[in-house]
N, C-alpha and C positions, 0 to 999 in steps of 0.2 A: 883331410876329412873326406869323408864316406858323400854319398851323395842322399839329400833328404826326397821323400818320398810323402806326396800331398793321394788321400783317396779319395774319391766324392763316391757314397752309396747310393745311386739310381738318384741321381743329380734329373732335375726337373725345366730349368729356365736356361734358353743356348747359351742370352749373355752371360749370367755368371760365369759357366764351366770355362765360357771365351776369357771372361777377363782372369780366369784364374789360369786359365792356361798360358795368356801371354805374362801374369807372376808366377809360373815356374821356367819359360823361358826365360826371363829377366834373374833367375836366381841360381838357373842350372838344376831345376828340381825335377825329378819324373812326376807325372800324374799318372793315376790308377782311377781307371775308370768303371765302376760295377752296375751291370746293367740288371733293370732294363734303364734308359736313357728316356726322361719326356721328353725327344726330341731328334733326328737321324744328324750324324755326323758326315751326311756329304757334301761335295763342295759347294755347292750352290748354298747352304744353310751356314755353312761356317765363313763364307765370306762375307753373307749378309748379318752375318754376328760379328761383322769386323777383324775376323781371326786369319788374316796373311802371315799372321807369324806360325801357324798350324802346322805348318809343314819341320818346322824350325823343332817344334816341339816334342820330347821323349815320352811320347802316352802308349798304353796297354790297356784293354780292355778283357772283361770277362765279363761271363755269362751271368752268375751270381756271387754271393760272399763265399761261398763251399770254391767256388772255383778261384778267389782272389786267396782264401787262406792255403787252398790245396798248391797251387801255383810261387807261394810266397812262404815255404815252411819254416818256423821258427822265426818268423818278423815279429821284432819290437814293435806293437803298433798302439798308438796316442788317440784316443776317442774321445773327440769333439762333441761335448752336449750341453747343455745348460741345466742338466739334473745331475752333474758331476758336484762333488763335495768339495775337490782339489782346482784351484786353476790352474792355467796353462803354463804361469810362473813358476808353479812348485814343483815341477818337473823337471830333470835333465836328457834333455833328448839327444840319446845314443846316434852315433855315423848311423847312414842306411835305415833309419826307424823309419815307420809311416805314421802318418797322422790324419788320421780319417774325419769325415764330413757328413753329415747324413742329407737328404734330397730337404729341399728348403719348404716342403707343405709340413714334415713329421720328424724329419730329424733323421739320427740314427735307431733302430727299429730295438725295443726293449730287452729284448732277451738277449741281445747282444752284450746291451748295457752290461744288463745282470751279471753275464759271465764276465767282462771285461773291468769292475769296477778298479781295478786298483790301478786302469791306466787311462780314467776314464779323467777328462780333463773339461775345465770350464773358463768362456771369458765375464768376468765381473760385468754386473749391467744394475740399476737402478729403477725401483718401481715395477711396474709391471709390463715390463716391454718384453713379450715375447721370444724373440733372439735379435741380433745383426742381421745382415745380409750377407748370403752365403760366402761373396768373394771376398767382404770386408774380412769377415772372421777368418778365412783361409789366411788372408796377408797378414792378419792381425798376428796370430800362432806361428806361420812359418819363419817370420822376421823374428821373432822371438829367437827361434830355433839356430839360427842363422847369427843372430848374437850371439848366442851361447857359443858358438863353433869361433866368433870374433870376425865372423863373415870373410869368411878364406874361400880365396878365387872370384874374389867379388873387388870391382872398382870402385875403392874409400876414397878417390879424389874427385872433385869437380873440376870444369876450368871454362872459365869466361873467354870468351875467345878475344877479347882486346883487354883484360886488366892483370897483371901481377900481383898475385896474393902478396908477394912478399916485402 
Protein backbone atom coordinates (compact mmCIF):
# COMPACT_ATOMS: atom_id res chain seq x y z
CA UNK A 1 0.00 0.00 0.00
CA UNK A 2 0.76 3.46 -1.12
CA UNK A 3 0.90 5.90 1.60
CA UNK A 4 -2.37 8.00 2.56
CA UNK A 5 -2.35 11.58 2.44
CA UNK A 6 -4.60 13.85 5.25
CA UNK A 7 -4.90 17.90 3.78
CA UNK A 8 -6.13 20.73 6.16
CA UNK A 9 -7.14 23.99 4.01
CA UNK A 10 -5.92 26.96 6.00
CA UNK A 11 -6.50 24.92 9.17
CA UNK A 12 -7.32 27.69 12.10
CA UNK A 13 -6.84 26.05 15.87
CA UNK A 14 -2.84 24.77 16.71
CA UNK A 15 -4.39 21.87 18.71
CA UNK A 16 -6.36 20.28 16.24
CA UNK A 17 -3.66 20.34 13.24
CA UNK A 18 -1.36 19.00 16.58
CA UNK A 19 -3.60 16.27 17.33
CA UNK A 20 -3.90 15.35 13.71
CA UNK A 21 -0.49 15.49 13.23
CA UNK A 22 0.43 13.17 15.98
CA UNK A 23 -2.83 10.66 13.94
CA UNK A 24 -0.62 10.81 10.90
CA UNK A 25 2.32 9.84 12.82
CA UNK A 26 0.63 7.11 14.55
CA UNK A 27 -0.56 5.94 11.08
CA UNK A 28 2.44 6.68 8.71
CA UNK A 29 0.30 9.30 6.89
CA UNK A 30 1.69 12.73 5.25
CA UNK A 31 -0.07 15.96 6.06
CA UNK A 32 -0.52 18.72 3.67
CA UNK A 33 -0.77 21.78 4.87
CA UNK A 34 -2.53 24.94 2.81
CA UNK A 35 -1.87 28.07 3.96
CA UNK A 36 -2.54 30.63 5.20
CA UNK A 37 -2.38 28.77 8.88
CA UNK A 38 -4.37 30.76 11.93
CA UNK A 39 -1.44 30.14 13.69
CA UNK A 40 2.84 30.12 13.14
CA UNK A 41 4.34 26.71 13.14
CA UNK A 42 7.34 27.46 15.36
CA UNK A 43 8.84 25.67 17.91
CA UNK A 44 7.79 27.46 20.87
CA UNK A 45 3.79 27.23 19.48
CA UNK A 46 3.98 23.53 18.57
CA UNK A 47 5.50 22.37 21.82
CA UNK A 48 3.01 24.44 23.73
CA UNK A 49 0.33 22.51 21.48
CA UNK A 50 1.97 19.31 22.81
CA UNK A 51 3.50 18.42 19.42
CA UNK A 52 7.03 16.56 20.38
CA UNK A 53 6.27 14.14 17.85
CA UNK A 54 6.51 17.14 15.08
CA UNK A 55 9.53 16.53 14.26
CA UNK A 56 8.76 12.70 13.64
CA UNK A 57 6.23 13.91 11.29
CA UNK A 58 6.04 13.91 7.17
CA UNK A 59 4.31 17.49 6.47
CA UNK A 60 4.56 20.10 3.45
CA UNK A 61 3.25 23.17 3.17
CA UNK A 62 2.05 25.50 0.39
CA UNK A 63 1.27 28.72 -0.10
CA UNK A 64 -2.30 28.20 -1.40
CA UNK A 65 -4.71 25.47 -3.04
CA UNK A 66 -3.32 26.57 -6.86
CA UNK A 67 0.07 25.67 -5.29
CA UNK A 68 -1.06 22.34 -3.35
CA UNK A 69 -2.81 21.20 -6.80
CA UNK A 70 0.13 22.64 -9.05
CA UNK A 71 2.63 20.72 -6.69
CA UNK A 72 0.46 17.33 -6.37
CA UNK A 73 -0.70 16.73 -10.31
CA UNK A 74 -3.19 14.18 -11.08
CA UNK A 75 -3.89 13.46 -7.11
CA UNK A 76 -7.01 11.42 -6.34
CA UNK A 77 -8.10 13.78 -3.70
CA UNK A 78 -11.43 12.99 -1.07
CA UNK A 79 -13.26 16.33 0.17
CA UNK A 80 -14.28 16.40 3.36
CA UNK A 81 -17.73 18.48 3.96
CA UNK A 82 -21.01 18.08 5.44
CA UNK A 83 -22.80 19.30 2.03
CA UNK A 84 -21.52 16.22 0.43
CA UNK A 85 -24.53 13.76 -0.88
CA UNK A 86 -22.04 10.62 -0.44
CA UNK A 87 -20.28 9.54 2.76
CA UNK A 88 -17.02 8.66 3.46
CA UNK A 89 -18.11 4.86 3.53
CA UNK A 90 -19.22 4.93 -0.11
CA UNK A 91 -15.89 5.48 -1.24
CA UNK A 92 -12.83 3.47 -2.12
CA UNK A 93 -9.78 5.39 -1.36
CA UNK A 94 -7.05 4.67 -3.88
CA UNK A 95 -2.93 3.98 -2.50
CA UNK A 96 -1.51 7.69 -2.26
CA UNK A 97 -5.18 9.72 -2.45
CA UNK A 98 -5.52 12.79 -0.34
CA UNK A 99 -8.37 13.59 1.75
CA UNK A 100 -8.92 17.04 2.51
CA UNK A 101 -10.23 19.15 5.39
CA UNK A 102 -11.44 22.63 5.30
CA UNK A 103 -10.33 25.33 8.27
CA UNK A 104 -12.86 24.55 11.14
CA UNK A 105 -14.76 28.34 11.12
CA UNK A 106 -16.14 27.40 7.11
CA UNK A 107 -15.01 24.39 5.99
CA UNK A 108 -13.72 23.73 2.65
CA UNK A 109 -14.36 27.06 0.49
CA UNK A 110 -17.47 26.42 -2.19
CA UNK A 111 -16.24 26.67 -5.51
CA UNK A 112 -14.07 24.06 -4.71
CA UNK A 113 -17.06 21.96 -3.73
CA UNK A 114 -18.69 22.69 -6.84
CA UNK A 115 -15.90 21.55 -8.95
CA UNK A 116 -15.09 18.64 -6.94
CA UNK A 117 -18.56 17.05 -6.39
CA UNK A 118 -18.00 13.52 -7.30
CA UNK A 119 -15.33 13.19 -4.73
CA UNK A 120 -16.78 15.11 -2.31
CA UNK A 121 -17.40 13.10 0.83
CA UNK A 122 -19.47 13.41 4.15
CA UNK A 123 -19.65 12.04 7.83
CA UNK A 124 -23.41 11.19 8.85
CA UNK A 125 -24.46 13.52 11.94
CA UNK A 126 -28.00 13.86 13.51
CA UNK A 127 -30.07 17.06 14.08
CA UNK A 128 -28.64 20.18 13.54
CA UNK A 129 -25.11 20.04 14.78
CA UNK A 130 -23.09 21.78 12.55
CA UNK A 131 -19.89 19.54 11.94
CA UNK A 132 -17.38 17.34 14.43
CA UNK A 133 -14.31 18.75 15.41
CA UNK A 134 -11.81 19.09 12.93
CA UNK A 135 -9.37 16.18 14.43
CA UNK A 136 -12.21 13.92 15.24
CA UNK A 137 -13.42 13.90 11.60
CA UNK A 138 -9.82 13.63 10.19
CA UNK A 139 -9.40 10.21 12.42
CA UNK A 140 -12.86 9.40 11.70
CA UNK A 141 -12.19 9.16 7.42
CA UNK A 142 -8.46 8.23 7.69
CA UNK A 143 -9.13 4.89 9.96
CA UNK A 144 -11.73 4.23 7.47
CA UNK A 145 -9.17 4.58 4.74
CA UNK A 146 -6.70 2.53 6.51
CA UNK A 147 -9.42 -0.31 6.90
CA UNK A 148 -9.98 -0.51 3.58
CA UNK A 149 -6.14 -0.91 2.81
CA UNK A 150 -6.72 -3.95 6.11
CA UNK A 151 -4.41 -1.59 7.91
CA UNK A 152 -1.04 -2.75 6.45
CA UNK A 153 2.17 -1.78 8.18
CA UNK A 154 0.29 -1.03 11.17
CA UNK A 155 0.51 -2.95 14.62
CA UNK A 156 -3.05 -5.23 14.85
CA UNK A 157 -1.73 -6.69 18.19
CA UNK A 158 -1.73 -5.36 21.75
CA UNK A 159 0.09 -6.84 24.67
CA UNK A 160 -0.39 -6.67 28.37
CA UNK A 161 2.92 -6.76 29.71
CA UNK A 162 2.04 -9.51 32.55
CA UNK A 163 -0.95 -11.66 30.87
CA UNK A 164 -1.04 -14.22 28.01
CA UNK A 165 -3.92 -13.89 25.72
CA UNK A 166 -3.63 -17.40 25.00
Amino acid sequence: MGVLNIVLHEPEIPANTGNIGRTCVATGTRLHLIEPLGFRLNEKAIKRAGMDYWEHLDVTRYLDYEDFLKKNPGAKIYYATTKAPQTYTDVKYEDDCFIMFGKESAGIPEDILVKNQETCVRIPMIGDIRSLNLSNSVAIVLYEALRQHNFAHMNLEGHLRNYDWK
